[in-house]
N, C-alpha and C positions, 0 to 999 in steps of 0.2 A: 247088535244093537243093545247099547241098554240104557235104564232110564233110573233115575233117583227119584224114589216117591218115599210117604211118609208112613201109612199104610195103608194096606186093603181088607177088605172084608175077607170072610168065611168061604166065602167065591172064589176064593183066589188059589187054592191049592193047585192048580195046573201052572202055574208061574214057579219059575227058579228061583228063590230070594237069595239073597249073598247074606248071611246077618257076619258084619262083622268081627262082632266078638267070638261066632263059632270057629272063624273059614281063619285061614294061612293064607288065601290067596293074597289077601289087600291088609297090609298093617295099618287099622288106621290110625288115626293121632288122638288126644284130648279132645273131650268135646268143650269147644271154648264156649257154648254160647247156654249152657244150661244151669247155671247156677242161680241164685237168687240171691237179690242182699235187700238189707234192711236197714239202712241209717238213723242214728236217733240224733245224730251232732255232730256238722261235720263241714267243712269249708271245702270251698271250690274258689282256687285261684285264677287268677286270668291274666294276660298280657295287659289289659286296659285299667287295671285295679293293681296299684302295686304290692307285691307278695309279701310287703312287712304291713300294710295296713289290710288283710286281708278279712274279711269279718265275718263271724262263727253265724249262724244263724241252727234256728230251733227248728228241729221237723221231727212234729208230734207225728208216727206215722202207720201206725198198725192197720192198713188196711181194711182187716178182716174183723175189726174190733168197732161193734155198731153199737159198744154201750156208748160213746163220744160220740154224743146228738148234738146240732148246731143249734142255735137260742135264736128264734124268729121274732121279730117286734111283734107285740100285739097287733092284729088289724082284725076290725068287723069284717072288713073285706077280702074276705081270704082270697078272691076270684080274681080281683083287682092287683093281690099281691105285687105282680111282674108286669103288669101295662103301665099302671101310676107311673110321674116321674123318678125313671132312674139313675142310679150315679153313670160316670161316664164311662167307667170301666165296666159296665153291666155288658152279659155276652149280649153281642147282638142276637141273635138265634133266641137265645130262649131267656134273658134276662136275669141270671142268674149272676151276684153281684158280692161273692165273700172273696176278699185280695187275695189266699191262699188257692181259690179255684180259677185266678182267669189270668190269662194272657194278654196280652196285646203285640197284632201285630203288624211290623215295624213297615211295612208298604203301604197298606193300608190307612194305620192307624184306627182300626177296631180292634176291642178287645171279644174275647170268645170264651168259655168253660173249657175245663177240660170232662166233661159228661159227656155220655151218649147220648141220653134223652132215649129216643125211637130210631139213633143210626148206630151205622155198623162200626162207626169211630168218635170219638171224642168231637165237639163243637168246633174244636180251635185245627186240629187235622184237618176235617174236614173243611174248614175255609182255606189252610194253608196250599191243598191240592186243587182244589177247584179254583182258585185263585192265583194259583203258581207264583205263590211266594215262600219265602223261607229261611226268615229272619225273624224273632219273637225279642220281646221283653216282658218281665217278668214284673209283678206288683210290687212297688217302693216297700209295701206296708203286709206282702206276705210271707211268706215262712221262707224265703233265699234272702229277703230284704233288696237289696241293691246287685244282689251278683249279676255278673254280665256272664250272657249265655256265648262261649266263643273257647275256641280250641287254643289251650295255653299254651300248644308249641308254632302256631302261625294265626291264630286271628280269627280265621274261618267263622261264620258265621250262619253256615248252612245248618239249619234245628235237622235236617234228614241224615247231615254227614256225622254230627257229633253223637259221641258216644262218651261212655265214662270209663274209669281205672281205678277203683281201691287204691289207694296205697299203702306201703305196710301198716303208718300208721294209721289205724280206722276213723280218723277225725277228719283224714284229708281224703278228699275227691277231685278227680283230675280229671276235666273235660278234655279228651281231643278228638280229631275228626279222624275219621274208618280212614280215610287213605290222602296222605301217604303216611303221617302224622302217628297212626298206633302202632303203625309195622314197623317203625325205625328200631334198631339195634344198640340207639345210646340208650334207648328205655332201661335195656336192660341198669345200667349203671346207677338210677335211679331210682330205685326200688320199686318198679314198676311192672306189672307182670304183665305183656301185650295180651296175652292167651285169654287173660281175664274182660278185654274189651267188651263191653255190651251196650247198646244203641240206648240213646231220650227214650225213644218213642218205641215203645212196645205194645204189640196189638191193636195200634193206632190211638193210643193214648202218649199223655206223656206219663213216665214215670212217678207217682204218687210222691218219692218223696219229695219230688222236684217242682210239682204243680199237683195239689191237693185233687181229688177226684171226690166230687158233692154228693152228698150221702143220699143215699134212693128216694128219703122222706123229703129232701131239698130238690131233688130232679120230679119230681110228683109232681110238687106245685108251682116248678117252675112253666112257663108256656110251653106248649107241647109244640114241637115244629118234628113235621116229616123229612125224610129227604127227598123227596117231590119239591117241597116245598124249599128248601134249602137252596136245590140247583137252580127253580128260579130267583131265587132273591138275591144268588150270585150273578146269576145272567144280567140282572135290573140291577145290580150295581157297576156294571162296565156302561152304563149308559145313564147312570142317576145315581152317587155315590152315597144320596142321603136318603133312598128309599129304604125304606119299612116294609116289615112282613102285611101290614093291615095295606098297601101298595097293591099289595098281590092280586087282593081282589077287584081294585077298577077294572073296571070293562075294556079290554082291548089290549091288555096287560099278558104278555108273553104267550099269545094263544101259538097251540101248536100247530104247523101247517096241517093240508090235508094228506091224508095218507094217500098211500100210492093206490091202484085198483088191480082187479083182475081182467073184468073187462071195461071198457074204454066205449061210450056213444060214437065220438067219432075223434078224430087227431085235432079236435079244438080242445075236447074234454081232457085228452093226454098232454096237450103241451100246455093248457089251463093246471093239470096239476105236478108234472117235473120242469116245469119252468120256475117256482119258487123255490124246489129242493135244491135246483142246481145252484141258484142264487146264493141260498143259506151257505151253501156249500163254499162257493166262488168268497163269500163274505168274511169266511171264516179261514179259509185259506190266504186271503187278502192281511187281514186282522195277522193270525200269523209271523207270516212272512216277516210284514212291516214292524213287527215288537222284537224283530232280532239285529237292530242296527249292535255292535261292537265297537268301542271307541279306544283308544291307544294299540293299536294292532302295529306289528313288526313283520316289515317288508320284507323278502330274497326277491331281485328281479334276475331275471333270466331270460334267454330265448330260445323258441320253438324250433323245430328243423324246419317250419315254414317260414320262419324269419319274422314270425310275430313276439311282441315283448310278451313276457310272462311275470305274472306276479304270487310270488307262493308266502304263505302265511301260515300261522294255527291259529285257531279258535280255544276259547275258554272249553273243556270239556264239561259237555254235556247231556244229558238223555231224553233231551224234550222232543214233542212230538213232531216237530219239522227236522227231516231230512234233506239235508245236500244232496242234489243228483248232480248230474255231469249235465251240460247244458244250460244250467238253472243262470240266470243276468244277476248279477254282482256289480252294486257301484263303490267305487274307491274314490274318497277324498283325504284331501292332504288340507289337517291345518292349516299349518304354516305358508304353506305356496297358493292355496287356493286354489290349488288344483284338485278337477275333479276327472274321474275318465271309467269309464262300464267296460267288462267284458263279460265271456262267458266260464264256467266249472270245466275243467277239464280234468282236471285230476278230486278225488276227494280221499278223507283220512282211510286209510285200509291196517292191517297186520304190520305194514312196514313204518309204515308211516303216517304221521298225524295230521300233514300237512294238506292241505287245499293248496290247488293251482288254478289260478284263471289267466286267459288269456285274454290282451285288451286288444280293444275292437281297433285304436289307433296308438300309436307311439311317439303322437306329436304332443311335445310338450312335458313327458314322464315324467318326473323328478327322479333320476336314477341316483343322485348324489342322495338322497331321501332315503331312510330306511324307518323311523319310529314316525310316532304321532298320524296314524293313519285311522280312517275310520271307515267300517264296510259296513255296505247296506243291502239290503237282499231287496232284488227287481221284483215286485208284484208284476206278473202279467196275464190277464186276462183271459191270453188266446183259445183257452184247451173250450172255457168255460163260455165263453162268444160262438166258439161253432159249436156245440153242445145246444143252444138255446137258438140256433139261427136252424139246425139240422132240423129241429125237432116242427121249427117254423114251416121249412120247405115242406115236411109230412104233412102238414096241415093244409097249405096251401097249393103245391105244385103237384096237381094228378099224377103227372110223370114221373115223381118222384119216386116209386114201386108201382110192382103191378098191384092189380085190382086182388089176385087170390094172397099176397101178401100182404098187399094194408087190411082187407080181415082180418086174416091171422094173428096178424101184429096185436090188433087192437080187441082180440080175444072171439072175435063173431064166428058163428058155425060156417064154414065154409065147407063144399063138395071136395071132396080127396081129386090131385089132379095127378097124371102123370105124363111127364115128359116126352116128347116123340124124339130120340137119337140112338144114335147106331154103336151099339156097347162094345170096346174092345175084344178082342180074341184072347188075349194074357193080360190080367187086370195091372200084375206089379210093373213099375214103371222103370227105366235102363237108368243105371246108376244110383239105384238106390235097393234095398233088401228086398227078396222075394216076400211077398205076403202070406199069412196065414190066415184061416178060412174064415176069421170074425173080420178080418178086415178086407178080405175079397168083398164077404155081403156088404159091409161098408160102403166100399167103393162103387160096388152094383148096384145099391140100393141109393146113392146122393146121385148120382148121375142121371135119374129117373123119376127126381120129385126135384120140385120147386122149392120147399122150406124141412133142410132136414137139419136131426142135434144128432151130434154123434158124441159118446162120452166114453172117455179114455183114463177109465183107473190110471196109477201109480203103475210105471213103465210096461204099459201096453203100445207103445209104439204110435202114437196122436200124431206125433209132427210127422212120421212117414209117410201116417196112412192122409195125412192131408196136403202133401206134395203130391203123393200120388194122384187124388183127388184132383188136384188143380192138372196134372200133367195130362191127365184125358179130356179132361175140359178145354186144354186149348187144342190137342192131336183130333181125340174123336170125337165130339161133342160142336167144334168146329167154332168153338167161341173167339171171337177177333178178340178178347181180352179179358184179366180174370183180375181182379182186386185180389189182394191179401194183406189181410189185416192183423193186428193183434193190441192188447192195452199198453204191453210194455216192449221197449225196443229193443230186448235181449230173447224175447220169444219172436219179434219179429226177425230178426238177425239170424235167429236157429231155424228158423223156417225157410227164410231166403235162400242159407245156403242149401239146402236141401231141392230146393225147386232148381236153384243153379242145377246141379249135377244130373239131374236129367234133360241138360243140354237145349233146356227152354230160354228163350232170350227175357231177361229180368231186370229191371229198373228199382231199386233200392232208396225212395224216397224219403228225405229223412230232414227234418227242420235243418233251418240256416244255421241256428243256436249249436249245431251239434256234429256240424262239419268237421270240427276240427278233432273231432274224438273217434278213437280208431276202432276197428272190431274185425271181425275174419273175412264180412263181405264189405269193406269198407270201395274196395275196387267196382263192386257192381251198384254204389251209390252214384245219385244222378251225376254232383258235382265235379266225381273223378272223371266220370264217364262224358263228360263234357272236356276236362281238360284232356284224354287222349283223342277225343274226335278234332279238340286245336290241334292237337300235333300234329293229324293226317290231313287234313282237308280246311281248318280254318285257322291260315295263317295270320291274318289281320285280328282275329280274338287274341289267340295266344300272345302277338305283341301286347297288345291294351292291357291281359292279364299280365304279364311279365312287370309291364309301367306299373300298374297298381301294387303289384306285390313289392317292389322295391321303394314308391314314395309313398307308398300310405293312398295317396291321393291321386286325382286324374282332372282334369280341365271339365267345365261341365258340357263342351261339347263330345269329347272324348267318354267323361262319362253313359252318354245319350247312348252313342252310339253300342260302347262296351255295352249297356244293357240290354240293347233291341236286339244285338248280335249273341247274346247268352240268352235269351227267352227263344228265342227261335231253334239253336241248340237244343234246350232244353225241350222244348214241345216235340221237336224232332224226333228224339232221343224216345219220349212216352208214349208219340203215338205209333212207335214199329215198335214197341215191347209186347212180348206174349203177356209178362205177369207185369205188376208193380203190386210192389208189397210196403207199409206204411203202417205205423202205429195208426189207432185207430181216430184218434183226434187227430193225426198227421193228415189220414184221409178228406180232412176241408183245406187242405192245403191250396192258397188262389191260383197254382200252377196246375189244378185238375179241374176247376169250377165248370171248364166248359166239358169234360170226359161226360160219357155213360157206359156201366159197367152192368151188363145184361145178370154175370155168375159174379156172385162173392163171399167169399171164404174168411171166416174169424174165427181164427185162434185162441185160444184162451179165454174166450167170451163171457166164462162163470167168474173171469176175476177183472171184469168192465163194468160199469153202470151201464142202466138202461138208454140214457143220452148219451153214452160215450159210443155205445154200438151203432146207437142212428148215425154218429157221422157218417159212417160207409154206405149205412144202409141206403140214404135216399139220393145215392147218386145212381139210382135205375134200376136196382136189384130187381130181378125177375125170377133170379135160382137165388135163395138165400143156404147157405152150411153154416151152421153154429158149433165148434167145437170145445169143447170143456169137461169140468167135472165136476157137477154140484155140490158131489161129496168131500169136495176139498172146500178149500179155504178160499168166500166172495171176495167183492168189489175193499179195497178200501177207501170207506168213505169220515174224514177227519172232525165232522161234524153230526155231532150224537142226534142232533135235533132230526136232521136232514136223515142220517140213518134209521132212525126209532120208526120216519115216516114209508120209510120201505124203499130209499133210494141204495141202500145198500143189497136190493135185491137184483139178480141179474136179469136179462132178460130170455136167459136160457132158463133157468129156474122157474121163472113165472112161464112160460110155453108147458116143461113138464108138467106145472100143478094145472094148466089150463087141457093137459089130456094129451099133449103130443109126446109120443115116446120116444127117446131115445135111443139110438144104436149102439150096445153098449161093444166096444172093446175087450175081449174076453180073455186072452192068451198073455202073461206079463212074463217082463226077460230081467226083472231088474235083481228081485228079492230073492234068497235062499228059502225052499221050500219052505221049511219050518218057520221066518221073518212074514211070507202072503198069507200063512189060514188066518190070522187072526182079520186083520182087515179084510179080508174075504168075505168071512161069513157074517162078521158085525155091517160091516157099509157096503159090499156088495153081491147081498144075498148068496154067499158063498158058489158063485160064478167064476171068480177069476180062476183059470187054469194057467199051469207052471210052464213056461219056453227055458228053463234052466234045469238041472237036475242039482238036486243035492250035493253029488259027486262036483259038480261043474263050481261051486259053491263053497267047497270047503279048500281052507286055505292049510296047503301043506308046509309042515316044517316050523307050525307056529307054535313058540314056546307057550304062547299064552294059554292058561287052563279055561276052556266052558266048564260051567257044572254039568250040565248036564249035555256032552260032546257032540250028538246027534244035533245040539240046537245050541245053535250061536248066537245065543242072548241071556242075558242076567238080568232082575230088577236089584237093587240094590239101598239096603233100609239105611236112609241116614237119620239123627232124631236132632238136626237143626232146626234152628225157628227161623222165618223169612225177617226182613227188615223193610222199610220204605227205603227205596234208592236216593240219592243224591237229588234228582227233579222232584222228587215229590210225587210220581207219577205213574211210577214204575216198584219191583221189588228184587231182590237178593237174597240169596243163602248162602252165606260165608261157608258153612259148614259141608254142601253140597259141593262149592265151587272146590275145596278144598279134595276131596273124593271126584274131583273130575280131573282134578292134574294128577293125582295117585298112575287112576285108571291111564289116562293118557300117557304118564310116562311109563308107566308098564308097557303099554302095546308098543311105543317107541322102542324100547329097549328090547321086546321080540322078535325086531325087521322090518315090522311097520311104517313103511314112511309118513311121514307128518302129512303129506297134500291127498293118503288117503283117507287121513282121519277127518271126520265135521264135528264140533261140537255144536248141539242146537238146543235153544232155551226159548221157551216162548216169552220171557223177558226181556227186553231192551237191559233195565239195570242189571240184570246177571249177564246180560253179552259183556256190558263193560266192563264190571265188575271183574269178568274172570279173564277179559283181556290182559289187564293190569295186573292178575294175580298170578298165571302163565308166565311172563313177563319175571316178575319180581323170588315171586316165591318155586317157581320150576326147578327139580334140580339136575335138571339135564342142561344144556347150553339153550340161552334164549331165542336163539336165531331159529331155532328148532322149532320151537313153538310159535314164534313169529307164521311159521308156514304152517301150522294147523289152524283151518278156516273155521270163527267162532260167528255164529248168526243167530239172527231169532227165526223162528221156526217159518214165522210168516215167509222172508227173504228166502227161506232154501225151498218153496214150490217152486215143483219144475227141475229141483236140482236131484242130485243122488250121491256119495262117499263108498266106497269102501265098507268104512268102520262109522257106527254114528253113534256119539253118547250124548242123551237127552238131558237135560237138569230139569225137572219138572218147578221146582224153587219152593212153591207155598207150603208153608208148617204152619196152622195156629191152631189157638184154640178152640173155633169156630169153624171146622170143616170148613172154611170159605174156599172156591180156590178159582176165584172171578171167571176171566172169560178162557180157564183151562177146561172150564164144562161146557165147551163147543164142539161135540165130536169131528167138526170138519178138520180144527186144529191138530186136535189128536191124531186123526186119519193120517196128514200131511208129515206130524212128526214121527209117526211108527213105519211111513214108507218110504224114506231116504237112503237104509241100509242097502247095503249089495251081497254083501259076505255072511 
C-alpha cells in the first residue's frame, strides 16, 4: 500500500517516507506546479478577440505591498457604507464595488469579490461552487478591461479548467484549459512550455493579477457575511433569484429540519421526524436528476442478445455529483422525428469505455436511420423514497408490523434482554462454504439466540460468510419457513446471494424490473430467469405468450391479461417454496411481497443504509432482527447536506451501538499482510483484530520491486504538489500526485505485476478522472495496460480489496485544510483495501 501525502508531523517517524530527491527508487520529474509569477504588463489573447487587435491592459500588482491603499468617498456613515444603494456590480455577499475586485457571473448574472471576508475562499468561488456554475466575466473597466476569459486553443470556458502559460515573451499570457489543450505537443513549437501550466484559481481565489484581491481595510468595512450565511442565501436564491441577505431573517426562511433523536416516544414521533429528511432528500435528488437533460447527443443503435434495441451514446464528461447506475430510466427524444421512447442503463462509462448503453423498453417506431440531434433526459423516480416513507408509516400504524421487544428497541426504550427458545446446531460452519473461526462460531451461536443482534465485521474478517451461515441455520435449525436478506446495494446483495446458494438452500433473487436485463453471477437464481425455466418445464402456455411478446414488442390486451395472471402466479409460486429471498433493501417493498411475513431478517451492510431504507425490511414482521456492518467504515450516503447535517446520514446500527447495544465484533482478518492490519487495528479497532494470514503467506516472491523497508510492504511518499479545483467546481486534483502515481504504477507493471491486481484509490471524484485521462495520455507503457488498472474513489472500493493499492490523498494548501479526508471512517476504508 501506499499513499501520497504532503506532510506529517514529529509523530511520524515509525512511517517509511520515500523523499524523492534522496531515494533511486522513483526518478521523479519537475515540479510543474511550484513556481510563482508576477505580471506587471501583459496580454492574454483569445479565440473571441482577434490576435492583431489584442489589448495590453495594466496590472498594478504587488500583492504584498499594503503601502497602495484604495481612496474611499467620504461618508458620515461609515456603517451605512455597504447597505446604501449600490452599483450593480457590487458583490452580492458583502457589497464590495472597485471593477478591479469583482467578477460577474455569466449564469447567474451577479457579480461577487474576489475576498474572503470570514470564508475559506474568495466571494466569487464560493458562489461558483455552490451554484455549479463556471463561466465568469470580468469588469469592462478593471485591470484586464475587456479580455475574454476562455482557452485560446478551443474556446472552453470552464474558470475551473483554465490555467495560464508564460510565454517566452513576458508580455504575453496564454489562457488554456488543464486538458487536453496544455498537454498537446504542437505547444512545444510555440514557445510554449506546458510544464509551466498553472490553474486561475489558486487557493480558491482567483489569481491577483487577474482579479484584484480587496485590501484587508476594504474587506473590514465591507458587510460581514458568514458562510452559514452564504449557503443560505444560495439556497433562497434557487427559489427567489432577487433575495437579499436582510431575506435571511424573515420568519420561516430556510429553518433547518428537526434533527434526528436517540430515543423516540413512540413511531408517530419517528416517522414525525424522518419523514421530512427523506423528503429533503427525495427533493434534492429529484432537483438533480432533472437539471441533467443533454441536448445534441450522437446515437450507435444496436441489439441486445435479448433482441431488444439498444442505444449507446457519450455524455459531455464530467464530475458532478449524480451518478449513472445500471438500472437508472433514460428518456430519448428525437428532434426532428418527434420521436420519443424511455429505457433503462445497462451498461455505463468504465476503463474501457465512455459510453452509456440503455436498452428501450419498445422498438416501435425507433428512428434507426437517426443518429445526431438527440436529446436525453434522466427519469426522476420516486420508488426507493415512497417505500422509505410508506415503511416507516406501516411502524407507526400496523402492530404487526415487529414484534413488541423490537419496536422498543427500535425506538430506543429500556426493554428486558430476551432470549430465543431453538435447538443450536452440532457443527456451526455451514457445507459449501469455509470452516469458521472461533469469533465467528460465538457469532453465529450467539444471533441464533436473541431477537435484535449487530454484528460488525472489520476489513476482511469474513461478514458475508459468517452471514450465510447465519441465515443457513435459520432456515435448517432454527426451523424458520423463511429468512429475508437484505442489503443497500445490489452488488453486496449479489455476493451474499451467491454464498447462501452454495449451501444448497433454495434462494429467490429478487431484483427490480428496471434491472432485469443486467447481468451478475447469480443472475440465474433471479426471480425472472427462474420463471422462464419453470415455462420450459411445466408452463407451456406462458412460454408461448413469452415467446409472442419478445418477438412483437407487443401482445393483444386479452393476451396480455392473461400473460400477466399466468406470470404473478409463477412468480408467487416461485417465493413462497423459497428458503431465502434476498433483495436490496428498498427492493424489499417490492408489491410482489406486500402480502409475505418474514419472522428472521438479516441486513447486510446496514452501516452503509439510512435509517428509512432499513425499515423497508424491517416491518414486514421481523421478530429476530441481524444487523451487519461496520460503523467504523464509511455511512449511508446521503446527497443532501441539509437532510445529512440533520442526522439522516446516521445508520441505524450506529444509533443502537450509541443507545448501549454491543456489537459482535469479528475478530480474525484474512485480507491484510501483517504489517498493512496493526495500524487500523489499534487506531479503529482497539487493537483486536487478529492475523488469518502470515506474513510469509503475504509476501510476493520474485518481485523486482524494492520496499524500503522489506519486512513491510508500504511507503508514504512526499510529493510537494498543490491541489486545484477540478473541472465541476466541486471536486479537487493534484497533477503533481497524479503524475507520481503512474511513475509508481508502471514500476510495479514492469516487475510482473498484473494491471487487474493493482487499485488506484483517491478519495476524490476529480483526481479519479483526472488520472484516468492522465494513465491514458501520459503512461509510458501501452494504454491498454492501464485501461485494466481499476481507478476509484475510495468511497466505491468499500467492500472491495486489490492486490497492490496506491492512495492519492490529493489536498496540498496553505491552510492545512483537507475537508472531509478528516473522517477517519474514510481513512479506515482507504488503508484496508491492500492484500500484499
Amino acid at each position: 500500500i501506499m499513499s501520497s501525502v504532503d506532510a506529517y508531523g514529529p509523530s511520524s517517524q515509525t512511517l517509511t517516507f520515500l523523499d524523492p530527491d534522496e531515494s533511486g527508487v522513483l526518478t521523479a520529474g519537475g515540479d510543474t506546479q511550484a513556481s510563482e509569477y508576477d505580471f506587471t504588463d501583459f496580454t492574454i489573447p483569445s479565440q473571441t478577440q482577434t490576435q492583431t487587435q489584442t489589448q495590453h491592459s495594466q496590472s498594478q500588482l504587488d500583492a504584498g505591498d499594503n503601502s497602495q491603499k484604495f481612496r474611499f468617498e467620504e461618508d458620515d456613515d461609515e456603517d451605512g457604507f455597504y447597505t446604501r444603494d449600490l452599483p450593480e456590480h457590487a458583490c452580492r455577499y458583502c457589497g464590495i464595488h472597485d471593477p478591479n475586485c469583482v467578477v460577474m457571473c455569466n449564469s447567474t448574472q451577479k457579480w461577487f469579490c474576489n475576498g474572503r471576508g470570514n470564508t475559506s475562499g474568495s466571494h466569487i468561488i464560493n458562489h461558483l461552487v455552490r451554484a455549479k456554475c463556471k463561466e465568469v466575466t470580468v469588469h469592462r473597466d478593471g485591470q484586464l478591461g475587456d479580455s475574454m476569459l476562455e482557452c485560446y486553443n478551443c474556446g472552453c470556458r470552464n474558470i475551473f479548467l483554465l490555467g495560464f502559460i508564460p510565454a517566452k515573451a513576458d508580455s504575453v499570457v496564454v489562457l488554456l484549459c488543464r486538458q487536453p489543450c496544455a498537454n498537446q505537443t504542437s505547444l512545444k513549437d510555440m514557445n510554449w512550455d506546458a510544464s509551466q501550466w498553472q490553474p486561475l484559481i489558486q487557493d480558491r481565489c482567483f489569481l491577483s493579477w487577474l482579479v484584484k484581491i480587496p485590501s484587508e481595510e476594504e474587506q473590514l468595512r465591507a458587510r460581514q457575511i458568514t458562510a452559514q450565511q452564504i449557503n443560505k442565501l444560495e439556497e433562497l436564491w434557487k427559489e427567489n433569484v432577487d433575495a437579499t441577505i436582510e431575506d435571511l431573517e424573515k420568519p420561516g426562511v430556510d429553518e433547518d429540519p428537526h434533527a434526528v433523536l436517540l430515543r423516540y416516544e413512540d413511531a408517530y414521533q419517528y416517522q414525525n421526524i424522518f419523514g421530512p429528511l427523506v423528503k429533503l432528500e427525495a427533493d434534492y435528488d429529484r432537483r438533480l436528476k432533472e437539471s441533467q437533460t443533454q441536448a445534441n447527443v450522437t446515437i450507435r443503435w444496436d441489439i441486445g442478445l435479448n433482441k431488444k434495441r439498444l442505444a449507446h451514446f457519450q455524455l459531455p464528461k464530467t464530475d458532478t455529483d449524480m451518478k449513472l447506475m445500471k438500472g437508472d430510466e433514460i428518456s430519448l427524444r428525437h428532434l426532428g422525428t418527434l420521436w420519443e421512447g424511455k429505457g433503462h442503463v445497462v451498461k455505463v462509462p468504465d476503463n474501457s469505455s465512455d459510453e452509456i448503453a440503455i436498452e428501450l423498453r419498445s422498438s416501435v417506431g425507433v428512428p434507426l436511420d437517426k443518429t445526431g440531434n438527440f436529446h436525453v433526459d434522466f427519469v426522476w423516480k420516486s420508488t426507493s423514497f415512497d417505500r422509505m416513507q410508506s415503511a416507516m408509516k406501516t411502524f407507526a400504524v400496523d402492530e404487526a408490523s415487529v414484534s413488541t421487544y423490537i419496536y422498543h428497541r427500535l425506538l430506543g426504550h429500556e426493554a428486558e434482554e430476551q432470549t430465543l427458545k431453538t435447538n443450536l446446531p452440532k457443527r456451526f460452519s455451514a457445507p459449501g462454504l469455509p470452516e469458521l473461526n472461533h469469533s465467528q462460531v460465538y457469532a453465529v451461536k450467539t444471533v441464533l439466540q436473541r431477537p435484535l443482534c449487530l454484528i460488525q465485521g472489520p476489513p476482511g474478517t469474513g461478514k458475508t460468510v459468517t452471514s450465510a451461515t447465519i441465515v443457513y441455520h435459520l432456515v435448517k435449525s432454527c426451523g424458520q419457513r423463511q429468512v429475508l436478506v437484505c442489503a443497500p446495494s445490489n452488488i453486496a446483495v449479489d455476493q451474499l446471494t451467491e454464498k447462501i446458494h452454495r449451501t444448497g438452500l433454495k434462494v429467490v433473487r429478487l431484483c427490480a424490473k428496471s434491472r432485469e436485463a443486467i447481468d451478475s453471477n447469480v443472475s440465474f437464481l433471479s426471480l425472472h430467469n427462474q420463471v422462464r425455466s419453470m415455462e420450459r418445464h411445466s408452463l407451456p402456455e406462458l412460454q408461448k405468450l413469452q415467446q409472442l411478446k419478445d418477438e412483437t414488442g407487443e401482445l393483444s390486451s386479452n393476451d396480455e391479461k392473461r400473460y400477466r395472471a399466468l406470470k404473478r402466479n409463477a412468480e408467487r409460486e416461485l417465493l413462497q417454496h423459497a428458503d431465502v429471498i434476498c433483495s436490496t433493501c428498498v427492493g424489499a417493498g417490492d408489491p410482489r411481497l406486500v402480502r409475505f411475513r418474514f419472522r428472521s431478517i438479516l441486513i447486510d451492510e446496514s452501516t452503509q443504509a439510512t435509517e428509512p431504507e432499513c425499515m423497508v425490511p424491517v416491518v414486514l414482521g421481523a421478530q429476530q432482527l441481524i444487523l451487519v456492518g461496520d460503523h467504523c467504515q464509511l455511512g449511508p450516503v446521503v446527497m443532501c447536506k441539509k437532510a445529512a447535517n440533520a442526522g439522516l446520514a446516521q445508520s441505524l446500527f450506529e444509533r443502537l451501538v450509541v443507545l448501549g447495544i454491543r456489537p459482535i465484533r469479528l475478530q480474525v482478518q484474512y485480507r491484510m499482510h501483517p504489517a498493512l492490519s496493526a495500524f487500523p487495528s489499534n487506531i479503529f479497532y482497539e487493537g483486536s483484530l487478529q492475523n488469518g494470514v502470515t506474513a510469509g503467506e503475504r509476501m510476493r516472491k520474485n518481485l523486482s520491486f524494492v520496499w524500503p523497508s522489506p519486512d513491510k510492504p508500504m511507503f508514504f511518499y512526499k510529493t510537494s504538489g498543490q491541489e486545484e479545483i477540478a473541472s465541476s467546481g466541486t471536486s479537487y486534483l493534484n497533477r503533481t500526485e497524479a503524475a507520481v502515481v503512474e511513475r509508481i504504477t508502471t514500476k510495479f507493471l514492469k516487475s510482473g505485476i498484473k494491471p487487474e491486481q493493482i487499485g488506484i484509490i483517491t478519495p476524490y471524484e476529480g483526481q479519479r478522472s483526472y488520472l484516468v485521462q492522465y494513465m491514458q495520455y501520459s503512461g509510458s507503457l501501452h494504454s491498454k495496460l492501464y485501461m485494466e488498472v481499476e481507478i476509484a474513489s475510495v468511497d466505491a472500493f468499500q467492500g472491495r480489496e486489490k492486490d497492490f493499492i496506491i492512495l492519492s490523498c490529493v489536498r496540498a494548501n496553505e491552510h492545512q485544510g483537507i475537508g472531509f479526508l478528516n473522517d477517519p471512517r474514510r481513512l479506515n476504508v482507504a488503508l484496508t483495501r491492500a492484500r500484499w
